[in-house]
Jmol script that loads the backbone (N, CA, C; Angstrom):
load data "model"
ATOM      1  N   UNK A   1      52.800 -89.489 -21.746  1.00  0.00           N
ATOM      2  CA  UNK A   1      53.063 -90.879 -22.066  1.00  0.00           C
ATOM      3  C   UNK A   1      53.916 -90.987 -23.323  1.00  0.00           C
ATOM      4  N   UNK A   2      53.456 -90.042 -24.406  1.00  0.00           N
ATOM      5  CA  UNK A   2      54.299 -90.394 -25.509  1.00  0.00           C
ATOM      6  C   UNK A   2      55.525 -89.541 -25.741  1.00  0.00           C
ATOM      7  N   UNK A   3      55.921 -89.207 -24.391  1.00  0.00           N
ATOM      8  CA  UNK A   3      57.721 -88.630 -24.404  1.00  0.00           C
ATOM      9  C   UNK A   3      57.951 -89.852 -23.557  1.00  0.00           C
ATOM     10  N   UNK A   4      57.462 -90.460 -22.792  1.00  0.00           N
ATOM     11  CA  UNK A   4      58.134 -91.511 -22.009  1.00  0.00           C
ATOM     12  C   UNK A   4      58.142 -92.559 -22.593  1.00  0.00           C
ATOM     13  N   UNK A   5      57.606 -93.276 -22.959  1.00  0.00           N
ATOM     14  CA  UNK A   5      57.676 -94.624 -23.450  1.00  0.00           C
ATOM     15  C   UNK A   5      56.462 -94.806 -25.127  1.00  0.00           C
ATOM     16  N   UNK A   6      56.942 -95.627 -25.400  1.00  0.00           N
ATOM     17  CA  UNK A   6      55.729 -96.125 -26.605  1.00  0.00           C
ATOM     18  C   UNK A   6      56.500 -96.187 -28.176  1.00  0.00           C
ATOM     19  N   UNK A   7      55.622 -95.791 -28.744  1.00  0.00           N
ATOM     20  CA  UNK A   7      56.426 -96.209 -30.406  1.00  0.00           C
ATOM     21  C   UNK A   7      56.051 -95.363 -31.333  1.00  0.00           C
ATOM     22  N   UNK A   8      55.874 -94.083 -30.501  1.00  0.00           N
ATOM     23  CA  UNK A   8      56.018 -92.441 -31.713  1.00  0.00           C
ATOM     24  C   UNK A   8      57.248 -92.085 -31.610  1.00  0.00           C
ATOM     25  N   UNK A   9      58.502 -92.707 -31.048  1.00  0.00           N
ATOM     26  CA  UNK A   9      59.795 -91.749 -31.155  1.00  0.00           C
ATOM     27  C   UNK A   9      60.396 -92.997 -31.005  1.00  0.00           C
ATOM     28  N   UNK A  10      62.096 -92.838 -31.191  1.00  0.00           N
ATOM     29  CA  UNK A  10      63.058 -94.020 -31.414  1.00  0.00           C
ATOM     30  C   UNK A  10      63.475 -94.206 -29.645  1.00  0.00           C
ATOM     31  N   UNK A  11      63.887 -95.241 -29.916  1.00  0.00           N
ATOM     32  CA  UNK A  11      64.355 -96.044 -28.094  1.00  0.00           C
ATOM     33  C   UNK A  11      65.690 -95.110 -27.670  1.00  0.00           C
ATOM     34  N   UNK A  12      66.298 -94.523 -28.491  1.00  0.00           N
ATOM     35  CA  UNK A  12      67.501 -93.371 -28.532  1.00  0.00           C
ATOM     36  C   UNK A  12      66.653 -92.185 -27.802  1.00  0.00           C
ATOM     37  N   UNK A  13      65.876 -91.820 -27.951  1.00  0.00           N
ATOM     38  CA  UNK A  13      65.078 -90.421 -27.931  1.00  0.00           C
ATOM     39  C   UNK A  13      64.002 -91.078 -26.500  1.00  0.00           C
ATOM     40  N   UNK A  14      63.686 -92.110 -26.449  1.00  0.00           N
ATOM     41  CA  UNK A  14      63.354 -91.620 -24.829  1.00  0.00           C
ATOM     42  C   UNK A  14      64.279 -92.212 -23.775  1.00  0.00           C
ATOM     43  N   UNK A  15      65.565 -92.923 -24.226  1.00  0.00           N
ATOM     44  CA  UNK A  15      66.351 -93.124 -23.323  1.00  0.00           C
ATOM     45  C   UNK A  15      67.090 -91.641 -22.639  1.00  0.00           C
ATOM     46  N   UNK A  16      67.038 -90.901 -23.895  1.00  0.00           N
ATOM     47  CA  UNK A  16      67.839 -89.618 -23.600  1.00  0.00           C
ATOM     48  C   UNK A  16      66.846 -88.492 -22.671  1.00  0.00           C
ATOM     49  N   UNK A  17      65.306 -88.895 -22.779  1.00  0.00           N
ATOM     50  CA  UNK A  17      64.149 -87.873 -22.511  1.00  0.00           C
ATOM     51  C   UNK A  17      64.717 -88.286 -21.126  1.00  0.00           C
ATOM     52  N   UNK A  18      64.072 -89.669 -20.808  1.00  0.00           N
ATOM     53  CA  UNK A  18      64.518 -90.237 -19.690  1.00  0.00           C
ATOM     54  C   UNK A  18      65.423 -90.299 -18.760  1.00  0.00           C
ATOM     55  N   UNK A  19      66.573 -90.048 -19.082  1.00  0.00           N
ATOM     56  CA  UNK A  19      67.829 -89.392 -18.246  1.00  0.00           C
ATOM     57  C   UNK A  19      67.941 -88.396 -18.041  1.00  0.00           C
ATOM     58  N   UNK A  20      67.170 -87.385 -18.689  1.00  0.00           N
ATOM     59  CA  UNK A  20      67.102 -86.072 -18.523  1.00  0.00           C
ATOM     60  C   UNK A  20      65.965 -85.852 -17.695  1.00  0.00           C
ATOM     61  N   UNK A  21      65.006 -86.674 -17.162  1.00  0.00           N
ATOM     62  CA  UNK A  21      64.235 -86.461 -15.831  1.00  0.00           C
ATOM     63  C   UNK A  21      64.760 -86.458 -14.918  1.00  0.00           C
ATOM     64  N   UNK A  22      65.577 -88.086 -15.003  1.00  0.00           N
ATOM     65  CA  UNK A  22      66.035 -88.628 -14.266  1.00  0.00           C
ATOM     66  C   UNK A  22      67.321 -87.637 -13.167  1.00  0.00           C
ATOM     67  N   UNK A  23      68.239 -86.294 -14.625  1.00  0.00           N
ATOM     68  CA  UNK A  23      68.662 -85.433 -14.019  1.00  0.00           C
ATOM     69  C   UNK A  23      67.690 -84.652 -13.473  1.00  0.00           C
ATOM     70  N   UNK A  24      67.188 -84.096 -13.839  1.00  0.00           N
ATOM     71  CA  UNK A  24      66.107 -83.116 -13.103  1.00  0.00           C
ATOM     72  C   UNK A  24      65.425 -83.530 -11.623  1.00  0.00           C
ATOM     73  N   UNK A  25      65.152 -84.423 -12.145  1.00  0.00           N
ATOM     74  CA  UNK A  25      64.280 -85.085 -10.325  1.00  0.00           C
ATOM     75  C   UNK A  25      65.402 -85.152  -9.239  1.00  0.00           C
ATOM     76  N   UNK A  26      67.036 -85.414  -9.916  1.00  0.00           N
ATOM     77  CA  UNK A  26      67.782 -85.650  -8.560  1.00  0.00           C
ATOM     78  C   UNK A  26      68.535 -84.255  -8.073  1.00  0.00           C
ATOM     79  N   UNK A  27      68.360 -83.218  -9.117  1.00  0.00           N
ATOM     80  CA  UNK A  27      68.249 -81.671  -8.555  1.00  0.00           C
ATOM     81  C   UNK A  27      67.007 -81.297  -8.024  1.00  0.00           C
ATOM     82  N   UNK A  28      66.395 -81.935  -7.497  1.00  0.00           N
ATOM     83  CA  UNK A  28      65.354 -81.277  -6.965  1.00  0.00           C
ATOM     84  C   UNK A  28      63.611 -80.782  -7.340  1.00  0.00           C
ATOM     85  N   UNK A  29      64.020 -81.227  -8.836  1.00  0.00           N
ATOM     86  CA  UNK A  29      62.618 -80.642  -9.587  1.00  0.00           C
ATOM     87  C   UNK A  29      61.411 -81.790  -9.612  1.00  0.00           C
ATOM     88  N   UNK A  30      60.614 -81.291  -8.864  1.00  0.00           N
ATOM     89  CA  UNK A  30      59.107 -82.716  -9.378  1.00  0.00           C
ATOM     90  C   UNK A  30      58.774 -82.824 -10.568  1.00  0.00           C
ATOM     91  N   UNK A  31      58.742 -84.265 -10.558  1.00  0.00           N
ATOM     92  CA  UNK A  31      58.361 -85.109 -12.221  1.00  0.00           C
ATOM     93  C   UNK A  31      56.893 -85.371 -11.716  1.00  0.00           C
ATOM     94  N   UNK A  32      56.014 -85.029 -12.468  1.00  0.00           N
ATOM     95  CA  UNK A  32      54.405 -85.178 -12.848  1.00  0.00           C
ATOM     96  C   UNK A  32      54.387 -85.927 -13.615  1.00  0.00           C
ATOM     97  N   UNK A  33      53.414 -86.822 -13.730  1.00  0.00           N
ATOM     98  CA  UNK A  33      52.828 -87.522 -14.940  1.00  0.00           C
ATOM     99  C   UNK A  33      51.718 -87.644 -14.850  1.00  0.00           C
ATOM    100  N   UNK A  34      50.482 -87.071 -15.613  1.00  0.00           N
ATOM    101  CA  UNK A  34      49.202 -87.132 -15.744  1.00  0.00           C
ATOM    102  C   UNK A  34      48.764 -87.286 -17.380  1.00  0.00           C
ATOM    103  N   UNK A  35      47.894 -87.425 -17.412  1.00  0.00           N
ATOM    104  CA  UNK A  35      46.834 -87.473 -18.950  1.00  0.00           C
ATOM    105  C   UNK A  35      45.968 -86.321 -19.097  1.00  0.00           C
ATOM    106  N   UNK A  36      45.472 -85.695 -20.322  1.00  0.00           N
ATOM    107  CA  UNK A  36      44.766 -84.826 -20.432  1.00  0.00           C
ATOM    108  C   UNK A  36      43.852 -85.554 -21.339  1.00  0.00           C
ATOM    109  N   UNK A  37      43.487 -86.654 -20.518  1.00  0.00           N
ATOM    110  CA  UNK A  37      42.722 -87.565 -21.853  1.00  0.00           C
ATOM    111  C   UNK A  37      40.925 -87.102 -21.439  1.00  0.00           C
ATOM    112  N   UNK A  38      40.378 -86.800 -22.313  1.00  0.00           N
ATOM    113  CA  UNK A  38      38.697 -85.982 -22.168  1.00  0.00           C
ATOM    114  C   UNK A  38      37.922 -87.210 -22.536  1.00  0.00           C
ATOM    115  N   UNK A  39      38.242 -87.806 -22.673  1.00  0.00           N
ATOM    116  CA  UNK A  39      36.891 -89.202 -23.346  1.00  0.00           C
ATOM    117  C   UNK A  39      37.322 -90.395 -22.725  1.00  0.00           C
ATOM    118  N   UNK A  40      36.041 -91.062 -22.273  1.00  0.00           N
ATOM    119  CA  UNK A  40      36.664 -92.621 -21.687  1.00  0.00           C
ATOM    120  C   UNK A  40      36.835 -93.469 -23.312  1.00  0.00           C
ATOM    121  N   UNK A  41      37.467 -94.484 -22.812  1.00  0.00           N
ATOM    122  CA  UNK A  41      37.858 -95.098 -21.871  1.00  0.00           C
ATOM    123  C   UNK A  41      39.290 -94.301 -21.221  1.00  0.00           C
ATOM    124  N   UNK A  42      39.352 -94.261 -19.974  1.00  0.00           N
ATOM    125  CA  UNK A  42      40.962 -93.577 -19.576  1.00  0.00           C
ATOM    126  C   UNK A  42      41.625 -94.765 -19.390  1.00  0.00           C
ATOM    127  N   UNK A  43      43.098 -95.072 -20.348  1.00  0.00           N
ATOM    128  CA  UNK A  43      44.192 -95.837 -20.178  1.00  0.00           C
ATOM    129  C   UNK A  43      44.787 -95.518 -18.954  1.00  0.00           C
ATOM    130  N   UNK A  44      45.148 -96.558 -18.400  1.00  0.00           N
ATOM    131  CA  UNK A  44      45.886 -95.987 -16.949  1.00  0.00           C
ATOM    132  C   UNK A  44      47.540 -96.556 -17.540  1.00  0.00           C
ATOM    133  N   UNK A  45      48.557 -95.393 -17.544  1.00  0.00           N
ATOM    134  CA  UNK A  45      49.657 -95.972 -18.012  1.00  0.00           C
ATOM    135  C   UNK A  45      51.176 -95.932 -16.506  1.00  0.00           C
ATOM    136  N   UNK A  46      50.208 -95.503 -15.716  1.00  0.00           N
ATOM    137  CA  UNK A  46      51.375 -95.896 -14.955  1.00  0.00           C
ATOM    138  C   UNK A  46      52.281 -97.023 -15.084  1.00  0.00           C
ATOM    139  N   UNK A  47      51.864 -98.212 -15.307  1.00  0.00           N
ATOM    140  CA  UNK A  47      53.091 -99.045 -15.411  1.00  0.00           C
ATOM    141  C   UNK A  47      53.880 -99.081 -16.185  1.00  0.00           C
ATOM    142  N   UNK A  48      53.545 -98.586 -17.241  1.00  0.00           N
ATOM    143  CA  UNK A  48      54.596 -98.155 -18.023  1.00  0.00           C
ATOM    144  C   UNK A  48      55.916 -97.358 -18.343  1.00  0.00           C
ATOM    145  N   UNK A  49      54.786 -96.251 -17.473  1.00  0.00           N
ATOM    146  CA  UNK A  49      55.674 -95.181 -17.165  1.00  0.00           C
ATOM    147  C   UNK A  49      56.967 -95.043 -16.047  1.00  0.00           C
ATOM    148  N   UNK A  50      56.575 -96.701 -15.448  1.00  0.00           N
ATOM    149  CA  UNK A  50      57.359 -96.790 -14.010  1.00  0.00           C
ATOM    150  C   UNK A  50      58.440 -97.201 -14.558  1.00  0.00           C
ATOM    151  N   UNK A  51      57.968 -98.529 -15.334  1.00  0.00           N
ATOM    152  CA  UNK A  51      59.113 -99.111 -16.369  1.00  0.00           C
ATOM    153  C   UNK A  51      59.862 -98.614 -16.925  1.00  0.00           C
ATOM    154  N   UNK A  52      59.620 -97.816 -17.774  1.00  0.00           N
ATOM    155  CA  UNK A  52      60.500 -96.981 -19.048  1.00  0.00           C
ATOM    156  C   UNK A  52      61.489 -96.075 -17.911  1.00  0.00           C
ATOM    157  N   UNK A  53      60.800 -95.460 -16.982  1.00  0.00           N
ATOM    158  CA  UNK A  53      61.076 -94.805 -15.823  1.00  0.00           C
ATOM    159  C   UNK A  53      62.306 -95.293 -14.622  1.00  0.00           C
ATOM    160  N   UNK A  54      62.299 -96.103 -14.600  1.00  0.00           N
ATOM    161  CA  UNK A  54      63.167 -97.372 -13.791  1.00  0.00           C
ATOM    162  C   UNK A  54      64.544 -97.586 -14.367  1.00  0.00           C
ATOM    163  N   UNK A  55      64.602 -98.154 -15.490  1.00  0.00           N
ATOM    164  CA  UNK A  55      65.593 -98.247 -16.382  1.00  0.00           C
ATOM    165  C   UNK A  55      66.514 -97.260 -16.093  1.00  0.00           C
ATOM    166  N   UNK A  56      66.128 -95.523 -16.126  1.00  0.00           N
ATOM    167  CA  UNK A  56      67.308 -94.393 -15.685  1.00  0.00           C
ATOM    168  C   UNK A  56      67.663 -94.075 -14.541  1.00  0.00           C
ATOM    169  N   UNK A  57      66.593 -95.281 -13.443  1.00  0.00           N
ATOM    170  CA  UNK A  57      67.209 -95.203 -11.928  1.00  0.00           C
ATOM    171  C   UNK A  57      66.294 -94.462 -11.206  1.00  0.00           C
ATOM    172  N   UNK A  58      64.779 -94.687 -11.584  1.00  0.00           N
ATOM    173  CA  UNK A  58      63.931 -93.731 -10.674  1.00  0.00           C
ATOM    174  C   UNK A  58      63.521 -95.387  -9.956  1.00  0.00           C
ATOM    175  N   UNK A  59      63.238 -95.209  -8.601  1.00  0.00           N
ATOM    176  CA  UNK A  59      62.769 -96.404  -7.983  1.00  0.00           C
ATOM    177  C   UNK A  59      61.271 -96.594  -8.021  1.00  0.00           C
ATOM    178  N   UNK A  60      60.653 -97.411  -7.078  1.00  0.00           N
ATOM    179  CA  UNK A  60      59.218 -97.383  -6.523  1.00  0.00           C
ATOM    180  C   UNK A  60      58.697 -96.497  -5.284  1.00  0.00           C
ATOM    181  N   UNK A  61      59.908 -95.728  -4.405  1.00  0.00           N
ATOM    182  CA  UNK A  61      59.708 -94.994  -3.765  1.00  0.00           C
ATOM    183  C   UNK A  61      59.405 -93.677  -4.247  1.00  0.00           C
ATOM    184  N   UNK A  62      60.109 -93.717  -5.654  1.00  0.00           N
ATOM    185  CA  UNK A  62      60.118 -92.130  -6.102  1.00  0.00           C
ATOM    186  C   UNK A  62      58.681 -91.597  -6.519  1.00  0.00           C
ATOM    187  N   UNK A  63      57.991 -92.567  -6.578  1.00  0.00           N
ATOM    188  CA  UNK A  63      56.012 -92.382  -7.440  1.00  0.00           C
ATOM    189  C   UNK A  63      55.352 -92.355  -6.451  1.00  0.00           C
ATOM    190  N   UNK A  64      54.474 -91.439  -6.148  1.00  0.00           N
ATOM    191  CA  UNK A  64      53.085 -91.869  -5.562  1.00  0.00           C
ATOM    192  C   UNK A  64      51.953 -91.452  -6.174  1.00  0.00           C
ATOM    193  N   UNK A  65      50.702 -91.682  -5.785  1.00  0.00           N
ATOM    194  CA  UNK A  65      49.331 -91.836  -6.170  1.00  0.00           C
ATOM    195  C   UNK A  65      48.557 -91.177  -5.486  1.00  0.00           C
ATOM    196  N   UNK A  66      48.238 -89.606  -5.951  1.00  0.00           N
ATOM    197  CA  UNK A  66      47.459 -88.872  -5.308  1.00  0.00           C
ATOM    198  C   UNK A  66      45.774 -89.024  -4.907  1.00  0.00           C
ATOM    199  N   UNK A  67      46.064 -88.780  -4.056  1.00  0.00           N
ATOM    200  CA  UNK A  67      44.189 -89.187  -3.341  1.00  0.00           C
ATOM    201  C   UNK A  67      43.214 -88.452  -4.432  1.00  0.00           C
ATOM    202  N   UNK A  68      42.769 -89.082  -4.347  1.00  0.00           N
ATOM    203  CA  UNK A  68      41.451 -88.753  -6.005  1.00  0.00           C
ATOM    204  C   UNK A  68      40.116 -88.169  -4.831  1.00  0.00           C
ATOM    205  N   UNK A  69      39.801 -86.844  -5.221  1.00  0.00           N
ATOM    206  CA  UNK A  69      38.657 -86.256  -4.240  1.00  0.00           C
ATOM    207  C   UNK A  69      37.616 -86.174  -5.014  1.00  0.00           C
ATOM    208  N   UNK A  70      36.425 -86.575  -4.535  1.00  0.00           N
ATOM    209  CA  UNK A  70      35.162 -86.738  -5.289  1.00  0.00           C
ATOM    210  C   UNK A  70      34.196 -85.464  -5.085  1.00  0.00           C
TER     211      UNK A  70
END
end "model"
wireframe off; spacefill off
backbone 0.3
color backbone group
């Protein structure tokens, strides 16, 4: 979350992180985004991440939401 979007780095520095997925994903490489968060409450930041994400041209087709197994 805090290479993609938020307010620990300048709007320069994840526009640039961000295009540089944005290259990567259209060569072929899978973009992950998960949390390694150990304590509730868990923030769910997908939308954020879609957002900040969007802007360099990733769509709503490009995300999905893996089945959670209990």
């Amino acid at each position: 979350m805090s290479m993609i979007c938020g307010e620990l780095h300048s709007e320069t520095f994840y526009r640039k992180y961000n295009e540089f997925l944005r290259y990567m994903f259209e060569r072929g490489v899978k973009v992950v985004f998960g949390s390694d968060t150990h304590n509730s409450p868990y923030s769910d930041h997908r939308e954020s991440v879609e957002q900040a994400l969007g802007v360099v041209g990733f769509k709503p087709e490009d995300f999905s939401t893996p089945s959670i197994r209990i």
